[in-house]
C-alpha positions in Angstrom: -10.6 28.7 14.7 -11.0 26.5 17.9 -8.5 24.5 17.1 -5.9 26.4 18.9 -7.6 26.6 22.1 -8.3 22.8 22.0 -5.4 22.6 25.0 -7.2 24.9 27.0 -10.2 22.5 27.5 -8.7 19.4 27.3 -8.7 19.4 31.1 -12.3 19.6 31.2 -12.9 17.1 28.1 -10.9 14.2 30.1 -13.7 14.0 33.3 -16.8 14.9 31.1 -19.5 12.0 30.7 -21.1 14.5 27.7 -20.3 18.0 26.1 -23.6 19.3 24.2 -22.4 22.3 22.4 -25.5 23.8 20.4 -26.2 26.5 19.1 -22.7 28.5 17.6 -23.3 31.4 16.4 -21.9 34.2 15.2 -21.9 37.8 16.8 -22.2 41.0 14.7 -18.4 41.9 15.8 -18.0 38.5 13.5 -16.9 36.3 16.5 -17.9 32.6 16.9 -19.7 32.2 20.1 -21.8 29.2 21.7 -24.9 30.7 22.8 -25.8 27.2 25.0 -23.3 24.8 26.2 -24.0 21.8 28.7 -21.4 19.7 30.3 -22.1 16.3 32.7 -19.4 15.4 34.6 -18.0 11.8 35.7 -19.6 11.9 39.5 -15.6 10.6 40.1 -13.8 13.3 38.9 -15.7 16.5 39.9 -13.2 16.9 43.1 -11.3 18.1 40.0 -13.5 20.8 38.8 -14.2 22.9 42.0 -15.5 25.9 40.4 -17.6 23.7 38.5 -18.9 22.2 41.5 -19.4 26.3 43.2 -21.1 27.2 40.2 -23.4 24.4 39.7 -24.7 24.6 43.6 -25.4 28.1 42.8 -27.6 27.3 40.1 -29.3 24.9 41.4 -29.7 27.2 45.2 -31.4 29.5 42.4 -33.5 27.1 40.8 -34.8 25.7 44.1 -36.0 29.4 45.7 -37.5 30.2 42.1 -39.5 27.1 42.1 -40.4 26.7 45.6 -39.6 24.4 48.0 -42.2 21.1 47.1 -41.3 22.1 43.6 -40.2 18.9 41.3 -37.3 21.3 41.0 -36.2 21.2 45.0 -37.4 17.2 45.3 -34.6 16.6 42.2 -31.7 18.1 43.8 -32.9 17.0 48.0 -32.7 13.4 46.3 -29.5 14.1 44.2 -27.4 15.4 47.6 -29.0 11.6 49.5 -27.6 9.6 46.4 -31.0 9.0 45.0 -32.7 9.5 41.7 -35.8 11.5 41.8 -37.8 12.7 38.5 -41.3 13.8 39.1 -43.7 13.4 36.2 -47.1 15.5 35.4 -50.7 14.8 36.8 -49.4 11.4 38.7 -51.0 10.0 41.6 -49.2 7.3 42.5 -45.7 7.4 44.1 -43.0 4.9 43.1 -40.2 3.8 45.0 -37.7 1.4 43.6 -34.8 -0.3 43.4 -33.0 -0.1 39.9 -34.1 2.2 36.8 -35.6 -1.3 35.1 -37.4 -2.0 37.8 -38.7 1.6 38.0 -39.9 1.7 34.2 -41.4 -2.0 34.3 -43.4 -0.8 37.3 -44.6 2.3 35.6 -45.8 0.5 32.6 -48.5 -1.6 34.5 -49.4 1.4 36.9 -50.5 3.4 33.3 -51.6 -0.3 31.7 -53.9 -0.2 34.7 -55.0 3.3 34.2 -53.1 4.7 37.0 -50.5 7.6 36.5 -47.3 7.6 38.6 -46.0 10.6 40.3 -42.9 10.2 40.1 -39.8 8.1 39.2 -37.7 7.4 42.8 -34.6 4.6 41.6 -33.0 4.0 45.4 -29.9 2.2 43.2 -27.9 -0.4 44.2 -26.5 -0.4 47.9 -28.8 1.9 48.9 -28.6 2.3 53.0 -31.5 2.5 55.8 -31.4 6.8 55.6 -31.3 6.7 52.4 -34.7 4.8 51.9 -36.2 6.6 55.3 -35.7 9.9 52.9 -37.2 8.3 50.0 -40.1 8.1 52.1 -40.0 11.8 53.3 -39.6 12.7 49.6 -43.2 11.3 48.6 -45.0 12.6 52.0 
């Protein structure tokens, strides 16, 4: 049954990272439907996907006013358009900024080993510039 509209998406499958299809199901009218569907695009290729791109900023406009604006929700996605990594984590007190994911979890580890509780997960990545860690900064005040 998808099998014939395989060609319509294999536009889409060539500059997806990851297609999460799940759950199908099947509607009373006895069509086939996916009732949640989640795509991640190569950061490289979304130029291709413009409505993708439109629809995506929408969302995320959404999530940010429903959440508020010191939300973990609105820190994510300020971080996301400065080419940082941002994930805040529950009941922390202790903001991390780093350089490199391993870095990042090997620092976590002895904050809880010492009983602390970090705030947050900040990765700056590699190459990162003098704005960009000046809004790292603002992200934690």
């Amino acid at each position: 049954m998808m099998w014939p509209r395989f060609p319509t998406f294999l536009p889409t499958f060539l500059v997806t990272c990851q297609i999460e299809v799940n759950p199908f199901g099947e509607t009373p009218d006895g069509q086939v439907v996916c009732f949640d569907a989640k795509l991640s695009f190569d950061p490289n290729a979304v130029f291709r996907q413009p409505e993708v791109c439109q629809m995506a900023a929408e969302v995320e406009e959404v999530e940010v006013a429903a959440a508020g604006p010191h939300s973990t929700v609105a820190l994510e996605a300020d971080a996301a358009r400065h080419g940082l990594t941002y994930i805040g984590l529950p009941k922390g007190n202790i903001g991390c900024i780093v350089n490199g994911a391993g870095l990042a979890m090997a620092t976590m580890d002895l904050i809880y080993h010492h009983g602390g509780h970090p705030a947050n997960f900040l990765d700056l990545g590699g190459g990162v510039s003098v704005t960009q860690v000046e809004h790292a900064f603002k992200l934690l005040t």
